[in-house]
C-alpha positions as CSV (number, residue, x, y, z in Angstrom):
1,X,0.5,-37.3,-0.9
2,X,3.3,-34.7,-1.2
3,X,4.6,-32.7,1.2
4,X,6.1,-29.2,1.3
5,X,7.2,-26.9,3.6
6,X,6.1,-23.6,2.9
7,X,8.7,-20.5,4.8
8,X,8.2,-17.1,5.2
9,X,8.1,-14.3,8.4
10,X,4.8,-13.0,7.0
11,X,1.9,-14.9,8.4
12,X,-0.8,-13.6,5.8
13,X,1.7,-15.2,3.0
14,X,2.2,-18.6,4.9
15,X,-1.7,-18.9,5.2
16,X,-2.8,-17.8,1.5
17,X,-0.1,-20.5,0.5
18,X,-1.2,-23.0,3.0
19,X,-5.1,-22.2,1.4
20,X,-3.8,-22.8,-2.4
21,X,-1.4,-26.5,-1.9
22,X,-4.0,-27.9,0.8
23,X,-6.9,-27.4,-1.5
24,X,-4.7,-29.1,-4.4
25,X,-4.3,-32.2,-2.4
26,X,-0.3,-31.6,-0.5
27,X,0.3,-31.9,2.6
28,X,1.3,-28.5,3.8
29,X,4.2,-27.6,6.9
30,X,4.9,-23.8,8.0
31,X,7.9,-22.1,9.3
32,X,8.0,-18.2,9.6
33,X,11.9,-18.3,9.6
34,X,14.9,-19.8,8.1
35,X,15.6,-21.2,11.8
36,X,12.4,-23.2,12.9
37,X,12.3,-24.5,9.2
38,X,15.8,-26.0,9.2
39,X,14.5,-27.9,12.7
40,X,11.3,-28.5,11.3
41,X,13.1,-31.0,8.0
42,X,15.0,-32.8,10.6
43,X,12.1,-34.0,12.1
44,X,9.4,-34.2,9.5
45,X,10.6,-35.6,5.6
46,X,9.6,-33.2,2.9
47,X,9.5,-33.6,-0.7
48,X,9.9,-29.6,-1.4
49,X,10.6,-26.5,-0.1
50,X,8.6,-23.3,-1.4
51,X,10.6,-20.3,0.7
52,X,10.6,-16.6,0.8
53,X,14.1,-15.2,0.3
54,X,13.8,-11.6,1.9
55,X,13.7,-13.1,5.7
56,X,15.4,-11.7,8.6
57,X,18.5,-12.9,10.2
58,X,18.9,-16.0,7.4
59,X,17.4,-15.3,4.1
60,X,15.8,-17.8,1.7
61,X,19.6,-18.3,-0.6
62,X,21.2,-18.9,2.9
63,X,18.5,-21.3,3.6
64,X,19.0,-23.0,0.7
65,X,22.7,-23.2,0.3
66,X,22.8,-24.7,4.0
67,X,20.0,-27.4,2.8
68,X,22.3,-28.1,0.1
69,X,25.1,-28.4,2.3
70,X,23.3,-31.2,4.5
71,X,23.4,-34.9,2.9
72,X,20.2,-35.5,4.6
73,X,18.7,-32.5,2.8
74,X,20.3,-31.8,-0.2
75,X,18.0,-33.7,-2.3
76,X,14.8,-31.5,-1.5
77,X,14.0,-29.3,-4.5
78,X,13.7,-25.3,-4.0
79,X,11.5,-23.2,-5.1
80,X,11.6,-19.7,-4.2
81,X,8.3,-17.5,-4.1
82,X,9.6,-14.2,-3.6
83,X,8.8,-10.0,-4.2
84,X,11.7,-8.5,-6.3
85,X,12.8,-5.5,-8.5
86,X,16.0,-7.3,-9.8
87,X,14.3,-10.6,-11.3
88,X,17.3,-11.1,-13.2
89,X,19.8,-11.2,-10.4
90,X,17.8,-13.1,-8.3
91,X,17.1,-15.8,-10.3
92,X,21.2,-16.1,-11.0
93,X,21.7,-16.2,-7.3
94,X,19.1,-18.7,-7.4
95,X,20.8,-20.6,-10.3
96,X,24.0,-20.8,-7.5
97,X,22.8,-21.8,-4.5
98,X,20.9,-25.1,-6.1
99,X,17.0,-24.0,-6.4
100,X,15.3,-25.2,-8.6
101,X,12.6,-22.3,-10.1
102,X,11.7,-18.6,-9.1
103,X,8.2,-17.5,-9.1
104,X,7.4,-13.6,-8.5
105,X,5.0,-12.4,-6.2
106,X,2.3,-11.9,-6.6
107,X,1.8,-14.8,-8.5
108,X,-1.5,-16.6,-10.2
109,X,-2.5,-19.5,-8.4
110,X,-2.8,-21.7,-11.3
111,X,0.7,-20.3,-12.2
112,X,2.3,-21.2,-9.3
113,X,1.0,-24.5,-9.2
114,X,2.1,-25.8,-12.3
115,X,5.6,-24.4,-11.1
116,X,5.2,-26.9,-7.8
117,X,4.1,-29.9,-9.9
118,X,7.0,-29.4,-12.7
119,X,9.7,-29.3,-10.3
120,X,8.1,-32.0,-8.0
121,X,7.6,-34.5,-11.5
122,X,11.4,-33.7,-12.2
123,X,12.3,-34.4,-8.9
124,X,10.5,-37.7,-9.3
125,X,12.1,-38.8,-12.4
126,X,15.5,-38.1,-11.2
127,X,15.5,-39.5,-7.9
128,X,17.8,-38.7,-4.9
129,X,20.1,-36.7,-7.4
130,X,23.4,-36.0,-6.4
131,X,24.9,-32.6,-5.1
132,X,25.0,-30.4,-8.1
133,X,27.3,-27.2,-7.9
134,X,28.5,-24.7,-10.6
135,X,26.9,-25.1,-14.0
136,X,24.9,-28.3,-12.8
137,X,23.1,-26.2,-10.1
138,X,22.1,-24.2,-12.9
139,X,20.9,-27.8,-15.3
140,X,18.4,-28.4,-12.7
141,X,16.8,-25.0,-12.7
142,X,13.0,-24.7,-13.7
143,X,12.1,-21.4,-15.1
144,X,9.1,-19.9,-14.9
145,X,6.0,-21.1,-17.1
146,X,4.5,-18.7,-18.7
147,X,0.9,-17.0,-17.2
148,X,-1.9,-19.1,-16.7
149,X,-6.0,-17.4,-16.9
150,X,-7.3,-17.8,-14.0
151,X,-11.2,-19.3,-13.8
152,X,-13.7,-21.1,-11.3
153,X,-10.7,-22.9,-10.0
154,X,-8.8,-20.1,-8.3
155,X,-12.1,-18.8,-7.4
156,X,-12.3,-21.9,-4.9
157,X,-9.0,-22.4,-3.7
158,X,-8.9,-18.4,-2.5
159,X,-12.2,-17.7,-1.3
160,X,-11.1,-18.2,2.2
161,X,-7.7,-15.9,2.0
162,X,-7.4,-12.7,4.2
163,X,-7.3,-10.4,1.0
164,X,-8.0,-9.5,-2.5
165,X,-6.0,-11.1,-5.3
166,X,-6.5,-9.7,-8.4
167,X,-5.0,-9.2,-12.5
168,X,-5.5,-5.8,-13.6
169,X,-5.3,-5.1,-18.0
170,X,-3.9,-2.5,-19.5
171,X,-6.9,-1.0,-20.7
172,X,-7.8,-0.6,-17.0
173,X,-10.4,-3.6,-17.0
174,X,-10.0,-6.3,-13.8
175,X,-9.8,-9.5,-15.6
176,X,-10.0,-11.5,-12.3
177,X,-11.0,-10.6,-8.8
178,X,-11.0,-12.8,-5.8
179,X,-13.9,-13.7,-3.5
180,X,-12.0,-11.7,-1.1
181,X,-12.7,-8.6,-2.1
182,X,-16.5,-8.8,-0.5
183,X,-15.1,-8.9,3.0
184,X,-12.6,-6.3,2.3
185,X,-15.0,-3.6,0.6
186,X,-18.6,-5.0,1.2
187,X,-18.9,-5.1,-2.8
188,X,-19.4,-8.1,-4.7
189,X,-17.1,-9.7,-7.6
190,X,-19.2,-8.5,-10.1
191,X,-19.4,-5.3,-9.1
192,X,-15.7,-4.5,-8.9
193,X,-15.5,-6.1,-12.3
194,X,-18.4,-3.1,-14.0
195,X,-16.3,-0.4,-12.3
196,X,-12.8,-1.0,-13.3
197,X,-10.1,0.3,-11.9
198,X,-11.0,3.7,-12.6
199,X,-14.1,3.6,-10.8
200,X,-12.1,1.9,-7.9
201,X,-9.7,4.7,-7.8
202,X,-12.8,7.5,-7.2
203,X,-13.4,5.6,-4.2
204,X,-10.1,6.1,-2.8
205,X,-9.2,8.6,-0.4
206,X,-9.0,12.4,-2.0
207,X,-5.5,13.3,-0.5
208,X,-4.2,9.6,-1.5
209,X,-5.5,9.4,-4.9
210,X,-2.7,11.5,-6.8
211,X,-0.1,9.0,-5.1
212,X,-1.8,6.0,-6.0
213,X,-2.8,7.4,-9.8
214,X,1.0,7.5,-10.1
215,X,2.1,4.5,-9.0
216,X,-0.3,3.2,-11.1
217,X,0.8,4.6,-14.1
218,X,4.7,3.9,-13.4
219,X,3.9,0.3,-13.1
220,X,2.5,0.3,-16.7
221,X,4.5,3.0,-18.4
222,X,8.3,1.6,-16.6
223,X,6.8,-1.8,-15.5
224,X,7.7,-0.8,-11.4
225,X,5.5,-2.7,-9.3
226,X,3.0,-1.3,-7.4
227,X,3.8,-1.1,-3.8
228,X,1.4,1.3,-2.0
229,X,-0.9,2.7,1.1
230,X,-4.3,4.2,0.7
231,X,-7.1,5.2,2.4
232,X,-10.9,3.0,0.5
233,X,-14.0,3.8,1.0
234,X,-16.1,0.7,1.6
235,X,-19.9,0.3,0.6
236,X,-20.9,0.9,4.2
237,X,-19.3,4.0,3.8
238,X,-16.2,3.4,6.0
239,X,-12.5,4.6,4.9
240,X,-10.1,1.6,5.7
241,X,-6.4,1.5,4.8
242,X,-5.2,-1.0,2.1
243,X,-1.9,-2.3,1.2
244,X,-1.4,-3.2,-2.9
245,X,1.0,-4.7,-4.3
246,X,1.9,-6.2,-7.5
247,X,4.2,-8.1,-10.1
248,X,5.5,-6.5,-13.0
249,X,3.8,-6.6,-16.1
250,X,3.6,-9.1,-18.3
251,X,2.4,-10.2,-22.0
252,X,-0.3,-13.1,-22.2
253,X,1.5,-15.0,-25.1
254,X,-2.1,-16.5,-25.8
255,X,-3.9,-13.3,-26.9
256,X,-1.1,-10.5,-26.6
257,X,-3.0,-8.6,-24.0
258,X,-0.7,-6.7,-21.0
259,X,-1.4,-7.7,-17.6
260,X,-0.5,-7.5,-14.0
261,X,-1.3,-9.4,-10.9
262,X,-1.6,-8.1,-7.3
263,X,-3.2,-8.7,-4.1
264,X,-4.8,-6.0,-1.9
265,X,-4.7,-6.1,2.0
266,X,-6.8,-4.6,4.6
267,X,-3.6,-3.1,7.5
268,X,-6.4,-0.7,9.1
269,X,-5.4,-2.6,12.6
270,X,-1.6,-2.0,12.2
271,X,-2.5,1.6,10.6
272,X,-4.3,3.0,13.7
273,X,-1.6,1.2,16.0
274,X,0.9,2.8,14.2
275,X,-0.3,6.1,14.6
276,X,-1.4,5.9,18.0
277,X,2.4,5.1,18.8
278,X,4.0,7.2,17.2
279,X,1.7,9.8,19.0
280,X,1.8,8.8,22.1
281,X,5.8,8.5,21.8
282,X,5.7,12.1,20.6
283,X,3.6,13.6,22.8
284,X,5.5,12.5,25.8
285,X,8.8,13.4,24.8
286,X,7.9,16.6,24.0
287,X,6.1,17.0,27.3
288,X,9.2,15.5,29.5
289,X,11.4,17.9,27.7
290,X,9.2,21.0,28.0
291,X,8.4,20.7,31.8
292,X,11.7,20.0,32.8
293,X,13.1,22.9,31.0
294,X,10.2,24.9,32.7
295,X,11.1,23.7,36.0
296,X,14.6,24.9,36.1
297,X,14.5,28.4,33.6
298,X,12.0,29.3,35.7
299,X,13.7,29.1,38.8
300,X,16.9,30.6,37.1
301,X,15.3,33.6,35.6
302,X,12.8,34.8,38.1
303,X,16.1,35.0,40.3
304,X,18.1,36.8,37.7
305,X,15.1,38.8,37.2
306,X,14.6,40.1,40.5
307,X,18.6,41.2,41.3
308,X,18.7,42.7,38.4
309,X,15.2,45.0,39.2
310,X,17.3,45.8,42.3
311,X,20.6,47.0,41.3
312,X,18.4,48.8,38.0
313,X,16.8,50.9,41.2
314,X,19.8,51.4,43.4
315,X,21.7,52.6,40.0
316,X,21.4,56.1,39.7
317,X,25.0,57.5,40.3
318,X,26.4,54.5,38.3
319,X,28.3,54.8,34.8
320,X,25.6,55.7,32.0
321,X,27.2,52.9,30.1
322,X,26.6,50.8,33.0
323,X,23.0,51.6,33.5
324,X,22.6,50.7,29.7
325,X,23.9,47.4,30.2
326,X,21.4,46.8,33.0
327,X,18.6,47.9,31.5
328,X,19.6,45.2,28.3
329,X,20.3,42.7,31.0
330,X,16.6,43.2,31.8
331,X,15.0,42.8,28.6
332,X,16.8,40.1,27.3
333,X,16.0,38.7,31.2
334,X,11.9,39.1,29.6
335,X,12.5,37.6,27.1
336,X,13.7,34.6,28.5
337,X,10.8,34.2,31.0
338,X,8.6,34.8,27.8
339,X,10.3,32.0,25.9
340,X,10.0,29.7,28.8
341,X,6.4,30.1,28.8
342,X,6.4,29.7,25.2
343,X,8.1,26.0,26.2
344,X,5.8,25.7,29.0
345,X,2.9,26.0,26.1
346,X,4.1,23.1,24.3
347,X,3.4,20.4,27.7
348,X,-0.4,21.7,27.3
349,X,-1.5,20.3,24.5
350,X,-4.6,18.2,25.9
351,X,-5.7,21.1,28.5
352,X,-9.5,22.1,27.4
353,X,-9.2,26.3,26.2
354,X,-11.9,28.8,27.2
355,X,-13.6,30.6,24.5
356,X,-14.4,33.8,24.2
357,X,-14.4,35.4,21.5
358,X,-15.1,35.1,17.8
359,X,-11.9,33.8,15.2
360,X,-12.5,36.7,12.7
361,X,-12.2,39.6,15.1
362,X,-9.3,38.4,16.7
363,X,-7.3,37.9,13.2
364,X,-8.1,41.6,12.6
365,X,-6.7,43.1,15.6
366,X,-3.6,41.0,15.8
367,X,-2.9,41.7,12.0
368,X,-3.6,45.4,12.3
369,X,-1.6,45.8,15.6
370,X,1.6,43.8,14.1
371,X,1.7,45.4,11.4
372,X,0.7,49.1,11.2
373,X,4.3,50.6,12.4
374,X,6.3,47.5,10.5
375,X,6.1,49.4,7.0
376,X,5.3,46.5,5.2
377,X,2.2,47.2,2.5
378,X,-0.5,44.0,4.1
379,X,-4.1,43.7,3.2
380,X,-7.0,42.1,5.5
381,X,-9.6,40.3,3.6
382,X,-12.4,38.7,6.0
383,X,-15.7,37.6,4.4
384,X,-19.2,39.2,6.0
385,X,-20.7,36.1,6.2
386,X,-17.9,33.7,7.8
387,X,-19.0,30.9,10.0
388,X,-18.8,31.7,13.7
389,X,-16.1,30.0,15.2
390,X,-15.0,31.2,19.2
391,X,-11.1,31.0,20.2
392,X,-9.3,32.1,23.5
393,X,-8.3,35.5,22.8
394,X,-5.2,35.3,24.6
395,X,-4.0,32.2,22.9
396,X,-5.1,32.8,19.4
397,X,-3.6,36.3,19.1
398,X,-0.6,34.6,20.1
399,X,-0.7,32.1,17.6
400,X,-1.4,34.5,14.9
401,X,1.6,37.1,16.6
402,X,3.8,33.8,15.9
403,X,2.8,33.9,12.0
404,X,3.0,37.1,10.8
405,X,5.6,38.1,12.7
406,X,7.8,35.4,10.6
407,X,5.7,36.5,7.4
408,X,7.4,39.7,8.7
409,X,11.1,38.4,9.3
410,X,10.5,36.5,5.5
411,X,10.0,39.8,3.5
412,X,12.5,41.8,5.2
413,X,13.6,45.0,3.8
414,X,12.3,43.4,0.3
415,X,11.0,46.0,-2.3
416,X,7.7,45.6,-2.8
417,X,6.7,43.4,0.2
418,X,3.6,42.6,0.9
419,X,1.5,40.3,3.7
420,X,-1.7,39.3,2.8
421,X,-4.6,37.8,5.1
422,X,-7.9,36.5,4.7
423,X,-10.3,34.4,6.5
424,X,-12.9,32.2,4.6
425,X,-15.2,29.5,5.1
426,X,-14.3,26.2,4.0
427,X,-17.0,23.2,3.3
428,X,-15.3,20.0,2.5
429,X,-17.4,16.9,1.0
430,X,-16.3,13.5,1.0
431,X,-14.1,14.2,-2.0
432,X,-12.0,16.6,-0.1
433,X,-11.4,20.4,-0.5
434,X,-12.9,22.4,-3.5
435,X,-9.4,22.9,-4.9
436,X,-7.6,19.8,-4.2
437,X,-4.5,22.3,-2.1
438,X,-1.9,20.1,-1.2
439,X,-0.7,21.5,2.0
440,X,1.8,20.2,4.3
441,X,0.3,19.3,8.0
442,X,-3.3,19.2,7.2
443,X,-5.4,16.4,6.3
444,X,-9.0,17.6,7.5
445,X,-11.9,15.4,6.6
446,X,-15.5,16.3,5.4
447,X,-17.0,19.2,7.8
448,X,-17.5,23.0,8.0
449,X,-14.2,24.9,8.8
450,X,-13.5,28.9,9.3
451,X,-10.0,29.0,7.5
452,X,-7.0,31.9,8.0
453,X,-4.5,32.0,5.0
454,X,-1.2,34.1,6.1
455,X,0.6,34.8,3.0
456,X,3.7,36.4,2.1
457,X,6.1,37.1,-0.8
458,X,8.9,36.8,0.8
459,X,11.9,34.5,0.3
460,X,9.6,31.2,0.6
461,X,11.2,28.1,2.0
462,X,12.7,24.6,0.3
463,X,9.4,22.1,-0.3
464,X,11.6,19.6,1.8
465,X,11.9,22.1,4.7
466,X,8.4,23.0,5.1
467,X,6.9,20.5,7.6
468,X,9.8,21.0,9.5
469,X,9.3,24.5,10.3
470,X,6.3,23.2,12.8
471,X,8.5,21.8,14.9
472,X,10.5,22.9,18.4
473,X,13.7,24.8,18.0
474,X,13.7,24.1,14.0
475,X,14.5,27.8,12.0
476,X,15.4,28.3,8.7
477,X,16.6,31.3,9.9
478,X,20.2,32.1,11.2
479,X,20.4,32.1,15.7
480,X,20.0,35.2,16.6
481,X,18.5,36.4,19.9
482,X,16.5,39.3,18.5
483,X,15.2,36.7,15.6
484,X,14.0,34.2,18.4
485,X,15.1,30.4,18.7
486,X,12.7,28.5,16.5
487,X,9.3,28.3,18.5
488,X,7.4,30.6,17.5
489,X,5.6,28.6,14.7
490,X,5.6,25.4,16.8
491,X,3.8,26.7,19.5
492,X,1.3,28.1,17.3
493,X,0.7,25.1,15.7
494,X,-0.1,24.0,19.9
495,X,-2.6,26.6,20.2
496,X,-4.4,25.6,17.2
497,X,-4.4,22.0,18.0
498,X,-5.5,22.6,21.2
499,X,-8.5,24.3,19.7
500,X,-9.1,21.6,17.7
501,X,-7.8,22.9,14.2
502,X,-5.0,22.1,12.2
503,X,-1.7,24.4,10.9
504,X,0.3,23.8,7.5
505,X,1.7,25.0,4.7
506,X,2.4,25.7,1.4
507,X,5.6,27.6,0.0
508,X,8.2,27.0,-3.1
509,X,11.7,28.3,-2.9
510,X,11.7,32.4,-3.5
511,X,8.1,32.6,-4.3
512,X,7.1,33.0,-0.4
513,X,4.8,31.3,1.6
514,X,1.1,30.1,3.1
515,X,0.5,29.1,6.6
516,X,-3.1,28.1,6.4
517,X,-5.1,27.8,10.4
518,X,-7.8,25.9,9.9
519,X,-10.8,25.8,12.6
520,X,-13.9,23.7,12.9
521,X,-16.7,25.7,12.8
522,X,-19.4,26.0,15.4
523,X,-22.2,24.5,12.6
524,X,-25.4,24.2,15.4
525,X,-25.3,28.0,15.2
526,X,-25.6,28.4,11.4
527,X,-29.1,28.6,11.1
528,X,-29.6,31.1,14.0
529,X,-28.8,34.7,13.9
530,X,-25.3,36.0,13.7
């Protein structure tokens, strides 16, 4: 029985390889680095090494040039089993460091084994063969054989690996699927088989299916492997995230069809870890920052605040000019204490908010009371029959101060400015929104929302820009005091969170903007009386 020594810092890799020689009658050892396997071949003979070259720390041509470099190793054939854009280059850096095939992941099983057993029977018939550099290193070399169909073979060697391996045609048919994709969807082979790959892509995610249609159609218009995240929706009815990747594609010499092989992983775990990281990490650095800065501006200008009350009152005989630079020292003084409660906002994301009054009424009065002495033309547009849905007066008209207030600063002086705003009911079904919008910091699933679109035709901002203009102390405006510091739309974006919602945005360069509030709606009172 032959033995090989499989290496690679991905443990779903090492085990779907480990499946595939076991089952074929090798003896299989596993090393997740360059490092353990190195120790592992002084203590345990081999008779080849399959390796992964992207590895950290010592990658798969180091690996193998240091085998090479050993006289108690240098005899072991290579054969790297490796993801790559560049197949060209790597298989001439391949050619140099003494290994003897490449074999692109991801690869038929059948195809890879018939690489294993060429290079093992040439091994064989040479011997111990003698260090070969230069132009020998590249005699020994194997290429690739050409693609194998898969059958009832395959189907028994990867019934048991974590994942779905599968080989896609170009007329979108799925010549082969694994018995892996049952566990990962809940659907059988057959049935993936009847519903192509178009009808997998309807199950897909509605915000991740215009990514994944393009990746799809750059791997078979420029031959770019697919290397992608989405969002499936399983029989049961469940949404679970997916890794794919593939090979390029290739021409079946045996009946001129175009194919491509991939596999399809299930990274829901590492997904939702992911995220819950990344927002815990967030969260709490924004709420260190904001209370310390609380802490010690508020201390500071309640101080400053009061003196400057005192010698405003005791004034009277003083210079005019003087008493004019008090009474600015006083309002830039409330403004301050108003911009440290604004940061003060930001540390309260999780408290519960007190409702008490309806979304639509509040929009009305803030828009009317902004905007009546601004001179800019503005229209109000709320539907008679919109869903109720109850906010905190206080905080909401905030919020919405905070929007069109930068509508405001957006149009400017511009000819012909206008703000308009409307609120709307919003149903979205498990195929997403009714018109698809792809807006920038919202990704609401299927439910019944009351929605506030704020939009303006004023300078707009840069597409790259636009998520950015959520966060603390980011302005695409120039600093100036009388223009605010950069909060305002980031502590809206608070207030709506903390009522639940969600705040984005949609704008192009010169052709203005959208902020979009969107706010679950209180559905148990729909069918009473309004």
């Amino acid at each position: 029985m032959k033995t090989i020594l499989i290496v690679d810092d991905i443990k779903v890799n090492l085990k779907i390889l480990e499946v595939l020689l076991t089952r074929n009658g090798y003896a299989v050892l596993s090393a997740a680095s360059a490092q353990n396997a190195l120790l592992m071949l002084q203590k345990h003979p081999c008779d080849l090494v399959v390796s992964d070259i992207q590895m950290p720390e010592i990658d798969g041509f180091q690996f193998c040039r240091m085998c090479q470099l050993d006289e108690t190793l240098r005899h072991i054939p290579f054969v790297f089993y490796t993801s790559t854009q560049d197949i060209t280059h790597t298989r001439q850096q391949a050619r140099r460091v003494g290994a003897r095939a490449v074999v692109i992941k991801p690869a038929e099983p059948a195809r890879l084994l018939k690489t294993i057993g060429m290079v093992l029977a040439r091994a064989q018939s040479r011997g111990r063969p003698r260090q070969q550099g230069g132009r020998g290193s590249g005699d020994s070399y194997c290429r690739t054989p050409l693609p194998v169909r898969q059958g009832r073979h395959a189907d028994q060697v990867l019934e048991n690996v974590p994942g779905m391996v599968w080989t896609l045609e170009a007329g979108g048919d799925f010549s082969y699927v694994s018995p892996g994709v049952e566990r990962l969807t809940g659907f059988s082979v057959a049935r993936v088989q009847n519903m192509g790959h178009s009808g997998w892509v309807s199950r897909i995610h509605w915000s991740d299916k215009k990514n994944v249609q393009a990746a799809v159609n750059r791997m078979f218009t420029q031959r770019a492997p697919l290397d992608i995240v989405y969002r499936f929706k399983c029989r049961d009815g469940r949404f679970v995230w997916f890794q794919e990747k593939s090979g390029r594609l290739y021409e079946n010499q045996s009946d001129g069809c175009c194919r491509v092989d991939g596999v399809t992983m299930d990274i829901t775990a590492q997904m939702m870890a992911q995220r819950q990281r990344m927002s815990v990490k967030e969260q709490a650095g924004i709420t260190t920052f904001s209370k310390g800065i609380s802490h010690d501006l508020d201390n500071l200008l309640n101080g400053i605040t009061d003196y400057l009350q005192l010698s405003a009152l005791k004034s009277t005989t003083f210079h005019p000019d003087r008493q004019r630079f008090v009474d600015n020292a006083l309002k830039i003084s409330r403004r301050a204490l108003a911009l440290n409660r604004e940061i003060s906002l930001l540390a309260t994301i999780d408290r519960p908010v007190e409702k008490n009054a309806l979304f639509s009424r509040v929009v009305a009065g803030v828009v009317r009371s902004v905007l009546d002495n601004r001179g800019i033309a503005y229209r109000v547009d709320i539907s008679d029959d919109v869903w109720p849905c109850r906010v905190n007066t206080r905080l909401m008209a905030r919020a919405l101060e905070h929007v069109i207030v930068n509508a405001c600063d957006a149009v400017g002086r511009k000819r012909g400015g206008f703000i308009g705003v409307a609120v709307e009911n919003l149903h979205i079904d498990e195929n997403g929104p009714p018109k698809d919008p792809e807006i920038c910091g919202i990704h609401s699933g299927p439910g019944q929302y009351v929605q506030a679109v704020i939009r303006d035709n004023g300078r707009g901002i840069d597409a790259q820009a636009l998520c950015q203009v959520f966060y603390p102390y980011f302005s695409s405006k120039p600093r100036d005091m009388k223009q605010g510091v950069g909060l305002g739309l980031a502590v809206a974006r608070v207030i709506v969170l903390r009522h639940g919602g969600e705040m984005g945005g949609c704008a192009s360069k010169e052709h203005g903007t959208e902020i979009i509030i969107r706010l679950p709606a209180e559905t148990q009172t729909f069918t009473g009386s309004r």
